[in-house]
Backbone bond lengths (Angstrom), bond angles and torsions (degrees), N, CA, C in turn:
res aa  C-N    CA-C-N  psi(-1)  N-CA   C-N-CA  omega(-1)  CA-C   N-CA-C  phi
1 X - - - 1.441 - - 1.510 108.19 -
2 X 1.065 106.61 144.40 1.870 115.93 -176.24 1.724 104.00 -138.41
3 X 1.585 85.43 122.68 1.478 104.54 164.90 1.760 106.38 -123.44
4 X 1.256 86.21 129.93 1.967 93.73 -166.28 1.083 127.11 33.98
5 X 1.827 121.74 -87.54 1.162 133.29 177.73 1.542 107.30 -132.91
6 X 1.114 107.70 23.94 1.726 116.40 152.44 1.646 120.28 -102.30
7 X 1.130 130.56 158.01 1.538 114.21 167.28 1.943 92.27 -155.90
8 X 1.375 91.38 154.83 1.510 96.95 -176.91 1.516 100.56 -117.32
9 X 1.276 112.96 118.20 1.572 139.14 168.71 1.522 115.64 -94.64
10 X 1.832 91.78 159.30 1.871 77.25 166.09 1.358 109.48 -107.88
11 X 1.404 95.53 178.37 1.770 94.06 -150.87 1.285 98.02 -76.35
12 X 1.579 108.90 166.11 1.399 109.04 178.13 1.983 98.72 -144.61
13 X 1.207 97.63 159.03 2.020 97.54 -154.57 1.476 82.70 -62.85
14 X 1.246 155.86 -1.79 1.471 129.93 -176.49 1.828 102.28 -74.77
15 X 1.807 110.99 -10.17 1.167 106.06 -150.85 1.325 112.13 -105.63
16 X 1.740 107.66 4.39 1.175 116.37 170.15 1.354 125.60 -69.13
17 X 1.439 116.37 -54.90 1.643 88.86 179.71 1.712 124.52 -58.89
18 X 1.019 101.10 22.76 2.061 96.27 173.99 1.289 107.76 -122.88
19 X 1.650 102.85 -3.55 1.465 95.56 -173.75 1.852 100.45 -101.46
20 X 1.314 88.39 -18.91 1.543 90.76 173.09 1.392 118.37 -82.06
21 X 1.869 122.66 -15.09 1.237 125.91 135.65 1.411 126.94 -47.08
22 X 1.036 133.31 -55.00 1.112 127.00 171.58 1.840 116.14 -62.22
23 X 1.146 106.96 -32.90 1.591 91.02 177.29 1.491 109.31 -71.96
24 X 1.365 112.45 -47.18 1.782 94.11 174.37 1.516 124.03 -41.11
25 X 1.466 113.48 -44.95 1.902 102.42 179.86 0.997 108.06 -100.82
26 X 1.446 121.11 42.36 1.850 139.32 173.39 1.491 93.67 -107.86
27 X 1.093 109.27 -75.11 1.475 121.13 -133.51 1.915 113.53 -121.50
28 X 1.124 143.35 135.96 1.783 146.44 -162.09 1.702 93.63 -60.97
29 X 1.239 116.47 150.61 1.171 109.04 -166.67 1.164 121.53 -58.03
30 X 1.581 124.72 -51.35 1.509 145.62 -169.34 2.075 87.95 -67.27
31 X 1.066 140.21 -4.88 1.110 120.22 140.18 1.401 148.99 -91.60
32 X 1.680 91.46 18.53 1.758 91.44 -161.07 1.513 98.33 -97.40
33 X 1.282 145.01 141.02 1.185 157.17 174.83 1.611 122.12 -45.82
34 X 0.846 141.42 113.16 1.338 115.30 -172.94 1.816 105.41 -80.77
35 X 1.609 111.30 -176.11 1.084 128.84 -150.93 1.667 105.00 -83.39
36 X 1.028 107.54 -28.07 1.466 119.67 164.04 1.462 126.05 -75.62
37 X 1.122 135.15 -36.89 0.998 153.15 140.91 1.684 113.34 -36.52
38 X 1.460 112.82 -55.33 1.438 101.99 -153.74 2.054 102.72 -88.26
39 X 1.829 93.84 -4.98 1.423 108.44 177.26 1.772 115.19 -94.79
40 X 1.453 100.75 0.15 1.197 120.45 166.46 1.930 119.01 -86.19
41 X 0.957 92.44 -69.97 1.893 113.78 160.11 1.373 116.01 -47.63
42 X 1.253 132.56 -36.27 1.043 135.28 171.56 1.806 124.59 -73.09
43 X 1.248 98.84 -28.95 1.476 111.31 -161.86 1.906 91.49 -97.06
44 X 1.661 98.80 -44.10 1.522 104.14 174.15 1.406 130.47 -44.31
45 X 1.442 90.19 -59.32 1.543 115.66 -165.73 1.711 106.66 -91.19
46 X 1.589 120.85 12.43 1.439 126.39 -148.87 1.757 106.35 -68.00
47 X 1.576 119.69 -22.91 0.919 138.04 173.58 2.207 101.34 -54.36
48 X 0.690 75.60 -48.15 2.301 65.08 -178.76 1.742 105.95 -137.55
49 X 1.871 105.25 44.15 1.681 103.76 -174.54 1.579 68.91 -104.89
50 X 1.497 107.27 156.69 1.150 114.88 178.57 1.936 105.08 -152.24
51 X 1.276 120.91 150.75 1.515 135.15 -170.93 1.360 103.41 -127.45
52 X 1.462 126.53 141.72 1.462 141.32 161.92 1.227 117.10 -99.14
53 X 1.349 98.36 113.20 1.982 110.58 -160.08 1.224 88.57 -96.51
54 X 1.631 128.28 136.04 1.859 129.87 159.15 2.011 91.96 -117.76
55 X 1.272 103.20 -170.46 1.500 105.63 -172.42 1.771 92.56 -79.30
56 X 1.326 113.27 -17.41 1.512 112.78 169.77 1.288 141.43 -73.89
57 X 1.645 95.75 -8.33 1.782 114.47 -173.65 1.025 138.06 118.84
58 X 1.142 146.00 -125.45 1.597 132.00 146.59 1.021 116.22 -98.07
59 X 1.294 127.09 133.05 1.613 152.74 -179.30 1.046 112.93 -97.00
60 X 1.723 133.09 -49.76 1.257 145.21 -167.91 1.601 127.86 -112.76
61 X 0.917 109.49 -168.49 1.464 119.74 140.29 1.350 114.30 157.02
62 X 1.774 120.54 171.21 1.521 125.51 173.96 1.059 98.02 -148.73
63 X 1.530 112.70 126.47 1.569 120.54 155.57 1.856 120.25 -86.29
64 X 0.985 103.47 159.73 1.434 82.48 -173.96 1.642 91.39 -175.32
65 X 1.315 113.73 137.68 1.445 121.04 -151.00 1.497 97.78 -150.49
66 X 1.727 107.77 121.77 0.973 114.44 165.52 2.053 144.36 -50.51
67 X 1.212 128.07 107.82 1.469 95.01 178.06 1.430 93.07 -120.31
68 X 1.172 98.63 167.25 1.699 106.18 -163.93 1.112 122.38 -1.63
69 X 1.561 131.67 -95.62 1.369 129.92 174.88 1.799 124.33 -84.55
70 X 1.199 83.78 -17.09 1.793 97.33 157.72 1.242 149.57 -84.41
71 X 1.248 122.03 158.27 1.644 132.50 177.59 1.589 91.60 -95.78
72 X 1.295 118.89 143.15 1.510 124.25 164.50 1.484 116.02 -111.95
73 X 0.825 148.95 98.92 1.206 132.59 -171.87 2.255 110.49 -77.63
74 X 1.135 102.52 99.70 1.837 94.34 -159.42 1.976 95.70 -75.52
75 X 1.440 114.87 -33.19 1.097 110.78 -164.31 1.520 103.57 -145.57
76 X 1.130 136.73 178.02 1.528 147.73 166.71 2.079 114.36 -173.19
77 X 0.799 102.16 124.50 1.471 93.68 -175.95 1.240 108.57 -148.97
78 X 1.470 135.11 146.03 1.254 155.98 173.96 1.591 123.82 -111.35
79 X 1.125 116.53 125.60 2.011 105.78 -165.70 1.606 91.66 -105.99
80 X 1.466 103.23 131.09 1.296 124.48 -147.58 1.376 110.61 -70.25
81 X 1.020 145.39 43.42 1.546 152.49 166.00 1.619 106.98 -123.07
82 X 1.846 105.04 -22.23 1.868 94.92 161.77 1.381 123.44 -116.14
83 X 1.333 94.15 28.39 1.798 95.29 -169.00 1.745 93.81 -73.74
84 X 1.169 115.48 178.15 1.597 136.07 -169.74 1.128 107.33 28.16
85 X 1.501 121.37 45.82 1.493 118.76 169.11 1.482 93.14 -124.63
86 X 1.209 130.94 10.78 1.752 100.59 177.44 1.427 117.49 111.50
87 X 1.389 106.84 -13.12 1.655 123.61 166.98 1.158 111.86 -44.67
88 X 1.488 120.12 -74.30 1.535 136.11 -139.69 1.598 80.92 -101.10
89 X 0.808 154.57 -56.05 1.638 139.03 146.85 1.447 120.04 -4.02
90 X 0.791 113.07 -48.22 1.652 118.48 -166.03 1.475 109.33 -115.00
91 X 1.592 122.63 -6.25 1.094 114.62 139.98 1.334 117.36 -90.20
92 X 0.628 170.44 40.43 1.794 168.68 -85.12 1.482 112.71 145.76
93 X 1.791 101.22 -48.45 1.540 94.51 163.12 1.698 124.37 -88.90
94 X 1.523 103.10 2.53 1.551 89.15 177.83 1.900 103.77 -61.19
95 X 1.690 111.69 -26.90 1.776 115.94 177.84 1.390 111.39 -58.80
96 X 1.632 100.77 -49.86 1.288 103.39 -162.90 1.807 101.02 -84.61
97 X 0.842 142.99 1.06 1.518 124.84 146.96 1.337 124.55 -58.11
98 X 1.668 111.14 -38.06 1.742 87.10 176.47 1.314 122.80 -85.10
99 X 1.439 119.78 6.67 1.640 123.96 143.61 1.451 105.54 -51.20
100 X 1.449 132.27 -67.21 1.228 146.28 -135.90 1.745 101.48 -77.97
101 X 1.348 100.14 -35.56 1.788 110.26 -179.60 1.480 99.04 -77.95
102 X 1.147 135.46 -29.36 1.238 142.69 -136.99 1.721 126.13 68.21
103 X 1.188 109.79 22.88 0.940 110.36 177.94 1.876 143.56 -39.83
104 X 1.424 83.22 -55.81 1.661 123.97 159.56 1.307 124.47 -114.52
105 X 1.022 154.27 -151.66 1.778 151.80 -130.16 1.797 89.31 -160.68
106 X 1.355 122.44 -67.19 1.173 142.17 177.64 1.835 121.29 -152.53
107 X 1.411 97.94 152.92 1.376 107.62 167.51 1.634 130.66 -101.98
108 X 1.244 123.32 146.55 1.191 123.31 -157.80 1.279 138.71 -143.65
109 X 1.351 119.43 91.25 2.135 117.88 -176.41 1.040 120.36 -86.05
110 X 1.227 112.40 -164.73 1.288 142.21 -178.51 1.569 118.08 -146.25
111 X 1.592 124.88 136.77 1.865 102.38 -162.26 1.340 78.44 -168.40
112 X 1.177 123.91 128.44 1.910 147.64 145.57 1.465 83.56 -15.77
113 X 1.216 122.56 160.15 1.765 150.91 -168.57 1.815 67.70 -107.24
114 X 1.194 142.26 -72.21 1.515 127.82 -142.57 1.314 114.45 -103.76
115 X 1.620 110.43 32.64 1.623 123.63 164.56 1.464 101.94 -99.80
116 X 1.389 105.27 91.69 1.620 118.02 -177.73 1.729 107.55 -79.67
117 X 1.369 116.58 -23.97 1.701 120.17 -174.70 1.500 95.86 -73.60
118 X 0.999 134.81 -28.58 1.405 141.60 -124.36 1.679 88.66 -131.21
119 X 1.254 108.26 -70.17 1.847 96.01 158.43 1.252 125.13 -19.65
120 X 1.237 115.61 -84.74 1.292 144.84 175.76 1.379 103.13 -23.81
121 X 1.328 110.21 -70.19 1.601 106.82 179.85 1.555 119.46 -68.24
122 X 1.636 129.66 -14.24 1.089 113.34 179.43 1.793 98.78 -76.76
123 X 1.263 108.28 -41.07 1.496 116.42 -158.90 1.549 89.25 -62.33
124 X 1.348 154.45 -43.62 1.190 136.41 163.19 1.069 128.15 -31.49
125 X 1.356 123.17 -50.61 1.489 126.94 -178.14 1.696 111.65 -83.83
126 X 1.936 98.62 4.27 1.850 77.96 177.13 1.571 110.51 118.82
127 X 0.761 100.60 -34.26 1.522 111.38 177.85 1.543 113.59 -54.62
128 X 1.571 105.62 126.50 1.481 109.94 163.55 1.236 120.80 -132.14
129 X 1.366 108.64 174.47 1.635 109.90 -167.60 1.496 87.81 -86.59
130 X 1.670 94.71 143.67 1.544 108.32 169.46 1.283 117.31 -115.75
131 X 1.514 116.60 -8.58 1.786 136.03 179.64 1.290 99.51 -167.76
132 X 1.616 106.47 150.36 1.360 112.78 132.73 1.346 143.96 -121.49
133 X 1.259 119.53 113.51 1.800 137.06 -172.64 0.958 110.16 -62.56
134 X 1.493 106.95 114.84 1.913 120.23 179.25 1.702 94.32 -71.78
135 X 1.339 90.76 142.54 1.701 102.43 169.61 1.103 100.76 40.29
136 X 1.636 148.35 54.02 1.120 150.10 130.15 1.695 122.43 -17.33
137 X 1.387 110.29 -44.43 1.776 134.33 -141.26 1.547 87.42 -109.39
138 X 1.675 135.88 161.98 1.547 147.21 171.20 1.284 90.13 -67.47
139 X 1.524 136.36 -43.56 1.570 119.02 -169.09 1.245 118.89 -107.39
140 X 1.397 124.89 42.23 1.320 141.38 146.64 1.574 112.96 110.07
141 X 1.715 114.94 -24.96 1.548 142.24 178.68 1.517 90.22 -36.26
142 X 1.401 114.84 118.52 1.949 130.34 136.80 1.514 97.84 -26.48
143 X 1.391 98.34 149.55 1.740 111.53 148.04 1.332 103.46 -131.94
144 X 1.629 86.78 168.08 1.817 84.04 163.67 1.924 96.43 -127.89
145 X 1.565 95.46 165.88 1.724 113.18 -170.29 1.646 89.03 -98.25
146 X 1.006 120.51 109.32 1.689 103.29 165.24 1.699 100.64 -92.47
147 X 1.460 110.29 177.52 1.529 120.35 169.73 1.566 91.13 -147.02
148 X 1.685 105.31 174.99 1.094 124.70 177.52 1.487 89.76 -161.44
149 X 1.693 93.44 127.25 1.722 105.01 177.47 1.449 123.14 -122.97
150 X 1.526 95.61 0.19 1.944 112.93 -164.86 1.598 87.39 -94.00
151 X 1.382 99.61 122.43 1.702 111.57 166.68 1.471 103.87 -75.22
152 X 1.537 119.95 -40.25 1.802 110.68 -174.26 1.592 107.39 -72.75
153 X 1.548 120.11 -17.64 1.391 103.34 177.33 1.119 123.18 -71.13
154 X 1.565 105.73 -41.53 1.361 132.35 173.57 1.834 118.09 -34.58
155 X 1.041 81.53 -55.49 1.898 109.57 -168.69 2.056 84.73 -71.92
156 X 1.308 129.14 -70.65 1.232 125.20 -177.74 1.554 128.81 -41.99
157 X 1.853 102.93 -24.81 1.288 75.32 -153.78 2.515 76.20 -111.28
158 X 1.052 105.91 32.73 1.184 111.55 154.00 1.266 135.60 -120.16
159 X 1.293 105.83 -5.75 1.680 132.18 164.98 1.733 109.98 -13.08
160 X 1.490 84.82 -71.24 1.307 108.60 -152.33 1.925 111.98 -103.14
161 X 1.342 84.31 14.18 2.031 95.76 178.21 1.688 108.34 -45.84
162 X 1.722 108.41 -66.46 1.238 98.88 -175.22 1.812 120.37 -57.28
163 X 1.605 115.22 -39.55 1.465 98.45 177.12 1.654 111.95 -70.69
164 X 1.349 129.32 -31.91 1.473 119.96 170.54 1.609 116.63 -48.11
165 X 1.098 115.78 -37.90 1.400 118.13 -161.58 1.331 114.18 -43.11
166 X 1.150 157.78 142.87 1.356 149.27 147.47 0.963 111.58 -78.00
167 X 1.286 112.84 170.03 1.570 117.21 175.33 1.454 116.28 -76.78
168 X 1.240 104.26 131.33 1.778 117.73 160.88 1.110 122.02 -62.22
């Protein structure tokens, strides 16, 4: 997908060490993935892992890994000079399209109870809590599992990604 002079690819292992930059000033430490891992997930899941290319490099990314009739979403992250511009939006629907195609049945995370940016944006696209997991997180923090099962929300609330986008 191409927006101006951004384009979203899927990831490829050269793109890990920046993505593992970005998870450190994403995410509490005992959640950040290590480097093996995220060169595992990436290569695994390479079919719907996806990176946000600017003329600066990678900005973004979403892994997201099929299980049976589902989309998983394992990770999503934004490096904080493009967050609330349309990044994590437009990686978000590369998941929520294979709801929208029918690809999968529903899509599905995992998110800290006190990631309110990150709320916010799932609950836009539809997303609701389906549980909440005590001590989900290494430092004891609940999560909640959201899903999304509506193909027309899905499809609506990515409509309009490329004109929302701001500029990078």
């Amino acid at each position: 997908m191409l927006f101006g002079l951004c384009v979203i690819r899927r990831c490829q292992a050269l793109d890990i060490p920046r993505i593992l930059e970005i998870e450190y000033v994403s995410f509490k430490q005992d959640d950040v993935y290590s480097e093996d891992l995220l060169r595992f997930l990436c290569a695994y899941c390479n079919d719907h892992s996806y990176v946000y290319v600017t003329s600066g490099g990678v900005v973004g990314y979403i892994i997201t890994c099929i299980e049976g009739n589902a989309a998983h979403v394992i990770s999503i992250a934004v490096a904080p000079g493009y967050r609330r511009r349309g990044v994590g939006r437009a990686l978000l629907c590369t998941a929520l399209q294979l709801l929208a195609t029918g690809k999968v049945a529903e899509v599905f995370l995992e998110v800290r109870v006190s990631n309110t940016p990150a709320l916010s944006l799932y609950r836009a696209a539809g997303f609701e809590i389906s549980e909440m997991i005590k001590s989900y997180y290494g430092d004891g923090e609940d999560g909640y599992r959201l899903v999304l099962r509506d193909k027309k929300r899905a499809r609506e609330f990515c409509l309009d990604v490329k004109e929302k986008l701001h500029q990078v």
